[in-house]
N, C-alpha and C positions, 0 to 999 in steps of 0.2 A: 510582659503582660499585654494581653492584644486591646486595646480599642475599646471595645463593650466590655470586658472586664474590670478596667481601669474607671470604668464613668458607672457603672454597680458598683462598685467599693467607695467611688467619692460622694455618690447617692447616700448609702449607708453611712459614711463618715458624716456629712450633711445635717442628716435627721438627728443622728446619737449627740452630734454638738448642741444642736438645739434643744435637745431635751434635756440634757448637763450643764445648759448654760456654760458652755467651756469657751475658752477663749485659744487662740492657735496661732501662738510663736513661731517662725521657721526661717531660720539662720539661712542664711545666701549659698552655701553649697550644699545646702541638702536640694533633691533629685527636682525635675521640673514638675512631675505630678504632684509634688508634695507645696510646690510652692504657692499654685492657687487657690490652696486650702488657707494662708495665711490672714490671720487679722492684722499681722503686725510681720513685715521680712525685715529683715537687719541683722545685725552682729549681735556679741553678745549679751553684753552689759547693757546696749541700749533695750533693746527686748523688754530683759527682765524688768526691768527700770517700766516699759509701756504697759506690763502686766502689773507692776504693783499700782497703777494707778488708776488701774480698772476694774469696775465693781463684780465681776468675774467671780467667781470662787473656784473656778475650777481651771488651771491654765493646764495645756498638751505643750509641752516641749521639745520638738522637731529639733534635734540639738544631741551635744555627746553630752558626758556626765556633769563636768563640772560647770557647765553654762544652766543644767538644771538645778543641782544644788544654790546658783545664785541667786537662781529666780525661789526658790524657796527660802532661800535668809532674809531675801527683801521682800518676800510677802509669807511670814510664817503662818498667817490665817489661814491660807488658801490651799489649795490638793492640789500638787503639781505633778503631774503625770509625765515620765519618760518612756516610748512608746518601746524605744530598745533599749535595756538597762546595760546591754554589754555594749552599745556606743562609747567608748572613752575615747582619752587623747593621750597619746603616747608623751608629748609632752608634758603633760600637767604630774604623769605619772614617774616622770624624771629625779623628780624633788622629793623629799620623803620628809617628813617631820625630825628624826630622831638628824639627819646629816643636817636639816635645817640650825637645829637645836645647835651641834657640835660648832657649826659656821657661826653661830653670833657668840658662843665661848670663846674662839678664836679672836673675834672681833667685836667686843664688848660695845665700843662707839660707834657703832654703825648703826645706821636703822635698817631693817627689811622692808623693800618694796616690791610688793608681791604682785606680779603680772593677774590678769584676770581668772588667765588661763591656767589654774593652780586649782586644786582639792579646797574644801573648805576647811580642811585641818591645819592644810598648809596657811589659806588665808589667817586663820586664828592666832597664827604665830606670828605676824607680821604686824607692823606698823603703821602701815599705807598701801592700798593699792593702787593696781592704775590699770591703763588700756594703753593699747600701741598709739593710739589719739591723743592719749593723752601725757603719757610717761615720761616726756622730757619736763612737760611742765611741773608734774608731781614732785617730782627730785630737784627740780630747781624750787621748790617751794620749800620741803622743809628744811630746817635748820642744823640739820647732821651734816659733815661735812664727806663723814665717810655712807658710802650704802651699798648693803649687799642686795643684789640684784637675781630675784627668781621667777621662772625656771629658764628663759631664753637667752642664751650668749649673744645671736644675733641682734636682738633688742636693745641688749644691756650695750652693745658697742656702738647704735645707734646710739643710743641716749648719751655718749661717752662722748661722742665727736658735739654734746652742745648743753654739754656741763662742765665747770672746773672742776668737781668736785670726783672723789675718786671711786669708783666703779666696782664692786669684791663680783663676778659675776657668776653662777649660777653653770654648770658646762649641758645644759640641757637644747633642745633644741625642736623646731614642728618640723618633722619628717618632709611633707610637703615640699615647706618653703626652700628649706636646705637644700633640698633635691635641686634646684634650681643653681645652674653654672653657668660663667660669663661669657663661656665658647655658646652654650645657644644661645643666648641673647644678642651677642656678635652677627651669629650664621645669619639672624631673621634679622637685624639691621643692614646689613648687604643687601639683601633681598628687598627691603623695603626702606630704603634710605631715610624718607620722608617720614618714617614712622616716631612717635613717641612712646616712652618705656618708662610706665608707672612701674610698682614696686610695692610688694609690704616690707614694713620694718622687720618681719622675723627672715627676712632672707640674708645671704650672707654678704659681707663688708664689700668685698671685689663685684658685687652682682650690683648692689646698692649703688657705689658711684658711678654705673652706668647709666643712671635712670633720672627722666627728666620729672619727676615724681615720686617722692618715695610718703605714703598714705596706707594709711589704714583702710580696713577693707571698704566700713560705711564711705570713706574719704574719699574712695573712688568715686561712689554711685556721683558723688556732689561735682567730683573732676572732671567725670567724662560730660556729666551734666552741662557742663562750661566751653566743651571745645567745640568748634564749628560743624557743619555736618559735610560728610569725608572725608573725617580724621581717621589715620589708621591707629591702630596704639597698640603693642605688645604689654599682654596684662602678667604679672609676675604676682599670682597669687591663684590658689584651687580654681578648677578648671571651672567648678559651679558660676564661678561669680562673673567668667568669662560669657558662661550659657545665658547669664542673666542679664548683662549687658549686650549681650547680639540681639535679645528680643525686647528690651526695652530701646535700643537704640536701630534701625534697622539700616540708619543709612548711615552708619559709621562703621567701620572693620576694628573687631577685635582679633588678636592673634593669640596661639598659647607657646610659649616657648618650648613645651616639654609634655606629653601623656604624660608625664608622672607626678604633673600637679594634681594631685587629685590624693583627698583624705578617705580612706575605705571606710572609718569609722563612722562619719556622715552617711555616709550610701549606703550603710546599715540600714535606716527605716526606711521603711516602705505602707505603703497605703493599708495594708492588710494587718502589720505589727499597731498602726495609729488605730484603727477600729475596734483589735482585741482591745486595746488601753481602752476604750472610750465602752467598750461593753462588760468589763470586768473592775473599770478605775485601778485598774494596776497594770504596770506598779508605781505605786508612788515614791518619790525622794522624799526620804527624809533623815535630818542631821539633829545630833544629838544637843542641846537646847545651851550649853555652856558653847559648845562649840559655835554656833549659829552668831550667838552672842557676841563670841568676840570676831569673829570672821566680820560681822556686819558691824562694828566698830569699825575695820580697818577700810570696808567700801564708805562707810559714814564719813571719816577721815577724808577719802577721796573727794567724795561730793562734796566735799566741803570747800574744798583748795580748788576744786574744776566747774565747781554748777554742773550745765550742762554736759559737756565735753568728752 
């Protein structure tokens, strides 16, 4: 999209907020024209979380499915609008209800702790959830000694190396982060010796204990926050969030290990899919009022054991 097309459509985006009173979520790897539309940029949970605290009635959520669904359990009053309804995440869609069900038949004493990044069907069936922020501490908080762990293996093996407690985990995985292997991470520290190599927790075990950092996505903005200016750092997480630390940092080097960090499902919207939403209010999420219910029991759960976090 050229130039003056791009600044017509954010005009129009613009006006249609203001007259909806909407409020405009936009998660860190969706596109950079999408991001200076944002009331609130962050991850997912926090988000949601800024939007139910806002006298808003109407939130847009720049986001795949199940980050919208959350922000609709935690603010059931409000019209939450997905501007692209076929945005999902291959992960969340790993985990099904009915294989959930048979996994805690198998394992009666276990609790489910249900990553963020899950359907709210899935949340419904579970016990507790959590954030990659926060997940070590959730499972060291309750009192089950066994827990089964969904939808990320990668996650669940982090959390494994800083709990005694035993781990049933979940073989699902985010496309992305997996993507990520420890020969490029290797190649670009040769190349730049002096560099530091953050991490998210959903990458895998041998990539992990390369990294002078392993954080959650918001974790980073606060990391690189911290480190001197011409610090180099290899970011191991979607390439968005790398875009967004080059321009918020300008005199620090970010590096990406791999083109193939990058979630398609986020690079779904676009400025023109946000405007139908905001000229038609559809389409909206919405989840069925049992289900909501107990879903937002098990984030209730959360917030409870983490406050902020």
């Amino acid at each position: 999209m050229d130039e003056r097309r791009t600044k017509a459509i954010t005009e129009q985006i613009l006006q249609l907020k203001s007259e909806r009173k909407a409020v405009f979520l936009v998660h860190y790897y969706q596109r950079p024209e999408i991001h200076v539309l944002a009331d609130f940029l962050g991850d997912s949970l926090g988000l949601s979380r800024q939007a139910a605290a806002t006298d808003a009635q109407v939130i847009v959520f720049c986001c795949v499915h199940f980050m919208a669904e959350t922000a609709a359990i935690l603010s059931p009053q409000k019209t939450v609008l997905l501007p692209e309804m076929k945005a999902g995440c291959p992960m969340a869609d790993m985990v099904d209800v009915d294989g959930l069900l048979d996994l805690k038949a198998q394992h009666p004493d276990a609790a489910v702790v249900s990553y963020v990044n899950t359907t709210a069907r899935v949340k419904a069936e579970s016990d507790i959830c959590c954030t990659s922020a926060n997940a070590i501490e959730v499972v060291n908080a309750i009192p089950q000694r066994k827990v089964i762990f969904v939808p990320d293996k990668n996650l669940a093996h982090w959390v494994s190396r800083h709990t005694d407690k035993t781990i049933i985990p979940w073989e699902g995985f985010c496309p992305p982060h997996d993507s990520l292997r420890r020969e490029m991470v290797l190649a670009l520290k040769e190349k730049h010796p002096n560099a530091l190599f953050m991490c998210h927790p959903e990458c895998r075990p041998e990539v992990i204990d390369l990294a002078d950092k392993v954080v959650s996505t918001s974790g980073m903005a606060r990391y690189v926050q911290g480190l001197p200016e011409g610090a180099t750092v290899i970011v191991g997480t979607e390439r968005g969030m790398t875009e967004r630390l080059r321009r918020d940092h300008p005199n620090k080097t970010f590096l990406i290990p791999t083109d193939w960090l990058l979630c398609p499902n986020m690079k779904k919207m676009t400025l023109e899919s946000i405007r139908n939403a905001l000229e038609t209010m559809q389409p909206v999420v919405r989840i069925e009022s049992d289900i909501a219910d107990r879903a937002r029991l098990a984030l209730t759960r959360m917030l409870q054991v983490v406050g902020g976090s």
